[in-house]
C-alpha positions in Angstrom: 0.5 9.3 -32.9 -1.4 5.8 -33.1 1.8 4.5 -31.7 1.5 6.6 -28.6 -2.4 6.2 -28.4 -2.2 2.4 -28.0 1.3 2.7 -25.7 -1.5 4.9 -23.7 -3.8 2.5 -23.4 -1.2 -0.6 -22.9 -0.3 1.7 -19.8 -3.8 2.0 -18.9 -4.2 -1.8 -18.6 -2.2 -2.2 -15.4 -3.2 -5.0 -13.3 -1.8 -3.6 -10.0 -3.3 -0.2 -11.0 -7.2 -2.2 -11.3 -6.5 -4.3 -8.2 -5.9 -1.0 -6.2 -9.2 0.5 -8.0 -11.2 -2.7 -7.0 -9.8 -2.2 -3.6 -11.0 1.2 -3.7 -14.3 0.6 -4.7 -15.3 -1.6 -2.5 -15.2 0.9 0.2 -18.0 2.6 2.0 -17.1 6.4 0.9 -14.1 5.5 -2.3 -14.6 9.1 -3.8 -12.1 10.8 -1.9 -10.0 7.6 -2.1 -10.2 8.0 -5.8 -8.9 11.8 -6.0 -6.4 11.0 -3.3 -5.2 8.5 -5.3 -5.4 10.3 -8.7 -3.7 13.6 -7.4 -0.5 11.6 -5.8 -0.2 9.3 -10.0 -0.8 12.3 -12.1 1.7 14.8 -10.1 4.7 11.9 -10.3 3.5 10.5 -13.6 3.3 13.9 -15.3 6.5 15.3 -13.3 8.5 12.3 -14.3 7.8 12.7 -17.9 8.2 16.2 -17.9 11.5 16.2 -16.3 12.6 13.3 -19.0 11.4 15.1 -22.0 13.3 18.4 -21.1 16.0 16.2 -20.1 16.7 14.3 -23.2 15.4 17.1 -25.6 18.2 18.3 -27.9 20.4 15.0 -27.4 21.4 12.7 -29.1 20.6 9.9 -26.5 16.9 9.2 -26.4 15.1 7.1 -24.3 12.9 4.3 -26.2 15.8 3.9 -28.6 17.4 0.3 -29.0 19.3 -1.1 -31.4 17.8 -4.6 -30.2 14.5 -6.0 -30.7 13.3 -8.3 -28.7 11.8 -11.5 -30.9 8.4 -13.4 -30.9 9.5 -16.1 -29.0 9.8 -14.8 -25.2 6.2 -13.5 -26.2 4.5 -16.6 -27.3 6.6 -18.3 -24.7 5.1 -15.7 -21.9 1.7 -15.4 -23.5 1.2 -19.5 -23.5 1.7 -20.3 -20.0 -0.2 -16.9 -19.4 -3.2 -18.5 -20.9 -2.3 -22.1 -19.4 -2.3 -20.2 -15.8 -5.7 -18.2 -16.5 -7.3 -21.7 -17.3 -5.8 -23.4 -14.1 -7.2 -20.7 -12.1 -10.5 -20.6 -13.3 -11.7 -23.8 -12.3 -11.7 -25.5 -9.6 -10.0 -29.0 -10.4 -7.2 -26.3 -12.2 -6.9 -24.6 -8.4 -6.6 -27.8 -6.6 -3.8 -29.0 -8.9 -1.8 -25.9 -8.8 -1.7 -26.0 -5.0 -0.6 -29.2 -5.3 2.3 -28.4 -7.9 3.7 -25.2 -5.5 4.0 -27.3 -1.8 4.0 -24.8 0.7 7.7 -24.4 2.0 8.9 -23.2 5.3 12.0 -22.1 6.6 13.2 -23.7 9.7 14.9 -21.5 12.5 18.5 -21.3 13.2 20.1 -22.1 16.6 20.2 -18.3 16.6 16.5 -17.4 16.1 13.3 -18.6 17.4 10.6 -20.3 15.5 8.3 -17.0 15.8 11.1 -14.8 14.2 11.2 -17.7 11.3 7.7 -17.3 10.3 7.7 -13.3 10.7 6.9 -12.3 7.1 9.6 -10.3 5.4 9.7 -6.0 4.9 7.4 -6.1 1.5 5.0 -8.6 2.4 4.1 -6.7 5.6 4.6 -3.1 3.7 1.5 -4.7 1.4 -0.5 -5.9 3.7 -0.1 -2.8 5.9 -1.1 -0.6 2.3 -4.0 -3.0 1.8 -5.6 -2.7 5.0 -4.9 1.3 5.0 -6.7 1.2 2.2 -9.5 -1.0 3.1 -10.1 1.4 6.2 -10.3 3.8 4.1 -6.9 5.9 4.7 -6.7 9.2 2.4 -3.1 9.1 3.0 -2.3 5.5 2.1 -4.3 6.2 -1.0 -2.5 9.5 -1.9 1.0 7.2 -1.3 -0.2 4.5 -3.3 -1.1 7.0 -6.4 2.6 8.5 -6.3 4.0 4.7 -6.4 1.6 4.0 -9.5 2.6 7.3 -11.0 6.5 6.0 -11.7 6.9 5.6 -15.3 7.0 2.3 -16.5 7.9 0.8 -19.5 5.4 1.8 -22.0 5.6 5.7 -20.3 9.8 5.3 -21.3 8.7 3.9 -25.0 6.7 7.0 -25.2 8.7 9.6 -24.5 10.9 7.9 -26.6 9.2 8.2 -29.9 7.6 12.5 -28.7 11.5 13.2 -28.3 12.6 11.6 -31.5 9.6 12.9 -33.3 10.9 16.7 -32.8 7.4 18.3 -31.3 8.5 21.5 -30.2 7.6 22.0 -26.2 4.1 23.0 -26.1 2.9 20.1 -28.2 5.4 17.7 -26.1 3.9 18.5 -22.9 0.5 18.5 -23.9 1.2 14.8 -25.5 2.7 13.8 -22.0 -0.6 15.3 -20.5 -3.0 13.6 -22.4 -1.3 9.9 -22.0 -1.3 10.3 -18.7 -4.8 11.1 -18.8 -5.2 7.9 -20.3 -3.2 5.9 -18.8 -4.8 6.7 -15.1 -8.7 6.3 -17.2 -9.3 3.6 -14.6 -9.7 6.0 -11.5 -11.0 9.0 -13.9 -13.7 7.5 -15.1 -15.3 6.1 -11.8 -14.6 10.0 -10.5 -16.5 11.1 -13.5 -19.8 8.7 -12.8 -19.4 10.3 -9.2 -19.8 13.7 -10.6 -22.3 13.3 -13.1 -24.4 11.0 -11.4 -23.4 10.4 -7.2 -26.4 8.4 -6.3 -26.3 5.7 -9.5 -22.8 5.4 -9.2 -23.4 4.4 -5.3 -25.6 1.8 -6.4 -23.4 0.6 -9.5 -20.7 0.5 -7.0 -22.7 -1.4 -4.1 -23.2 -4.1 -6.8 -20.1 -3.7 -8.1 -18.5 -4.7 -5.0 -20.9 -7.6 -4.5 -20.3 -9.3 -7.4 -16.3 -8.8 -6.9 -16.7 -10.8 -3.8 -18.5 -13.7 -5.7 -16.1 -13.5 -8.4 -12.4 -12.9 -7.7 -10.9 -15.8 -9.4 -12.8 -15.6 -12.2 -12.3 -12.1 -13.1 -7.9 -12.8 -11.7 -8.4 -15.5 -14.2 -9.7 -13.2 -17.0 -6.9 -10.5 -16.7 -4.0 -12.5 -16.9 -6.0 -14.4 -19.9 -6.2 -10.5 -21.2 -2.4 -10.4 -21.0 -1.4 -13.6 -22.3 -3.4 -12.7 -25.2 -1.8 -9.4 -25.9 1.8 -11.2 -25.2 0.7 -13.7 -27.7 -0.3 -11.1 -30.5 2.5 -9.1 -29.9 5.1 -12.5 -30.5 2.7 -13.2 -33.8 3.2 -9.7 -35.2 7.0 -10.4 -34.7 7.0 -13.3 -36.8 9.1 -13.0 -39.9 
């Protein structure tokens, strides 16, 4: 059960799932962005790991199970230039440098294409820039699509279902353990919905300043997350040691 608690939380501490919160709550009315949001992860998070665990109950092939175990080295490997990047990117002389390390680089046209269809940004960079300013208009819709893409299982979801179907719960106790990690894992939207519920008018101001000081410190708090990361990448390597 500790196992699954801290997969739970490891799932929690998804950076695209806090970007699309900060997004969110930057917006003049984000409570109905929020459930919208919630509704479309928990129905496709929950529903995915439902349908896994009833798949793979009673087999002999479970998911989460490897004979291979990855070492400490990718890890510390990952985790160091994590930290290396966080530092570059928090100040200032850092930033400047790493723009000049990654020259810009454009494609020139063919003799079949024009310059203006050369620079037309590809199928996933305008799908996220179209979500991102759905978003920031405050589309209920786009947030609702959004919440069904961050509800696919990833791969602490897979290690968890894992270890409940190897463990041998019988079925009520496996779904409510698929319930409550879910719960978890989407904390970052429930608990702002909560502070709307219990107190609407404080969290309007929390959020008003919250936005605020987004605004004045992006980088820093981009910096701090993949810091967070290379950190947990790095204690994960050590514990592999030996």
């Amino acid at each position: 059960m500790p196992a699954l608690l801290g997969f739970a939380v490891a799932a929690a501490a998804y950076p695209q799932l806090l970007a699309i919160v900060v997004v969110i709550l930057t917006r003049p009315e984000p409570r109905r962005l929020l459930w919208a949001c919630w509704l479309g992860a928990i129905s496709v998070s929950v529903g995915c790991g439902l349908a896994v665990l009833l798949l793979f109950r009673d087999r002999d092939s479970v998911v989460g199970s490897t004979s291979h175990r990855v070492g400490a080295a990718p890890f510390l490997i990952v985790g160091v230039i994590g930290l290396l990047l966080a530092v570059l990117i928090a100040s200032e002389r850092g930033r400047t440098r790493l723009g000049k390390t990654v020259p810009r680089i454009r494609r020139r046209p063919t003799s079949s294409e024009s310059a203006d269809q050369a620079e037309r940004p590809g199928a996933k960079a305008r799908w996220k820039r179209s979500a991102t300013g759905a978003l920031a208009r405050g589309s209920v819709m786009m947030a609702l699509g959004v919440g069904v893409v961050l509800g696919v299982p990833g791969p602490f979801d897979v290690l968890a279902l894992g270890r409940v179907v190897r463990a041998g719960y019988a079925l009520v106790p496996s779904i409510v353990i698929v319930v409550v990690f879910n719960l978890i894992k989407l904390m970052l939207i429930e608990l702002p919905i909560l502070s709307y519920a219990v107190d609407p008018s404080g969290t309007a101001a929390r959020v008003d300043r919250f936005s605020a000081w987004m605004k004045a410190n992006q980088i820093k708090v981009i910096a701090a997350v993949i810091a967070v990361i290379g950190l947990l990448l790095i204690a994960r390597g050590v514990s592999r040691i030996g």
